[in-house]
Phi, psi and omega in degrees: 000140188296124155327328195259009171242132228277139169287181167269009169272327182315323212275308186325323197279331245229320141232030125318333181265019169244321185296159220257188193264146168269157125010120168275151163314327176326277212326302188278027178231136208269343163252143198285308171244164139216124217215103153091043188072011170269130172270150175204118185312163189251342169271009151091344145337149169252124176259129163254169184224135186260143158252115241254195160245173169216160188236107151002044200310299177293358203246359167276142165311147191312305168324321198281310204269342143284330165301313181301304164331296166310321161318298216298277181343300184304293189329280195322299196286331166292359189289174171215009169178156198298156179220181192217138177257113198246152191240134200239091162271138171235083162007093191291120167239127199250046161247057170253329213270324196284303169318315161272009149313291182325293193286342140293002159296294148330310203271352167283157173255350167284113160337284202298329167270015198270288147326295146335296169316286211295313174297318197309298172346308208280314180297327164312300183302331193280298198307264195320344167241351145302308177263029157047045206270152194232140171262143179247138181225135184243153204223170141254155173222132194248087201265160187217109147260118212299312237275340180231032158274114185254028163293332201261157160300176207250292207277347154287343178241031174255331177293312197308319212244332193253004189277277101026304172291330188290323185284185197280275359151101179305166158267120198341292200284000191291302191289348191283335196270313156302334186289326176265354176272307227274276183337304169333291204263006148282336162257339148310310184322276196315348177290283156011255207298308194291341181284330184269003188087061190215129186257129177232122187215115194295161191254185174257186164314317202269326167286323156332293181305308186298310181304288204296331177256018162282321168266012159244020201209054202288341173276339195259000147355266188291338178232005172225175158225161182261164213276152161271150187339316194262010173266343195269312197285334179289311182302326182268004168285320171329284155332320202311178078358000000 
């Protein structure tokens, strides 16, 4: 073989160091932040997401399941702009509550109450993989857009939207301002919702972060969890230079 003629590891090398980086994940995403307990839209909208309670519908008396309906109506007609309701289901997972069966299994000293747990343990476990028993969590999303605020004029909520929304980024007080318009309407929501007997409570920063990613990353759930929020910035204040 000719000295000047490249072998095949040069060439490999040769290409891997010409291939380029794929697409950031960012990219395949509808939002931009999340910022200040706020989702904030790459079209410069605001989400806030409430996380709701739920009520036993069947286990109410026929009056009681009317009355909720007549409520459930009134909410819907009291609205003054759309909201979005998400069913979050998951596979309930106890093997933290079955691990600590165990090791009070070991540490008893009673036989007999020894036994028991070991029967209990086992009925659990069985009981969760027959029935496929599923935890459900329900959310509200609470959107705040200038374009259907009808407090405003057409050509202020035409400035609002073609100036500002289109870059990545709000301009602080342009956002302090969708937050209190946002907010506005997040305590009603939540007034609402308290008529029918429902407890509603907006998520934070931290929580924000933890749904989505949890919800674009539904196998790491059980193995893996993410750090809070004021440990991610002391570690990247570190990191800098």
């Amino acid at each position: 073989m000719s000295p000047d003629m490249p072998t095949e590891n040069d060439m490999q090398s040769k290409k891997l160091a010409g291939a380029k980086a794929g697409p950031s994940t960012k990219k395949f995403l509808d939002f931009n932040e999340v910022k200040e307990d706020v989702v904030v839209m790459k079209d410069g909208t605001l989400r806030a997401v409430l996380m709701v309670s739920s009520i036993n519908f069947a286990l109410k008396s026929e009056d009681e399941q009317n009355a909720i309906i007549q409520q459930y109506i009134s909410f819907m007609n009291a609205l003054e702009s759309p909201i979005q309701i998400v069913v979050q289901s998951r596979r309930l997972n106890i093997e933290d509550y079955l691990e600590r069966l165990k090791l009070s299994e070991r540490e008893q000293k009673n036989d007999l109450l020894r036994m028991q747990i070991t029967d209990y343990r086992a009925f659990v476990g069985e009981l969760i993989d027959l029935g496929q028993i599923m935890q459900k969590q329900f959310f509200v999303v609470v959107p705040y857009n200038p374009m259907s605020d009808k407090r405003k004029n057409f050509w202020t909520q035409m400035t609002e939207v073609l100036t500002p929304a289109l870059s990545v980024r709000l301009a602080e007080e342009r956002f302090q301002q969708r937050k209190r318009d946002l907010m506005n309407r997040v305590n009603s929501t939540v007034a609402n919702l308290s008529s029918m007997g429902l407890k509603a409570v907006m998520l934070n920063t931290q929580q924000l972060i933890e749904l989505y990613y949890r919800a674009y990353n539904p196998e790491l759930i059980d193995t893996e969890k993410l750090d809070d929020m004021e440990n991610m910035r002391v570690a990247e204040n570190q990191a800098a230079p």
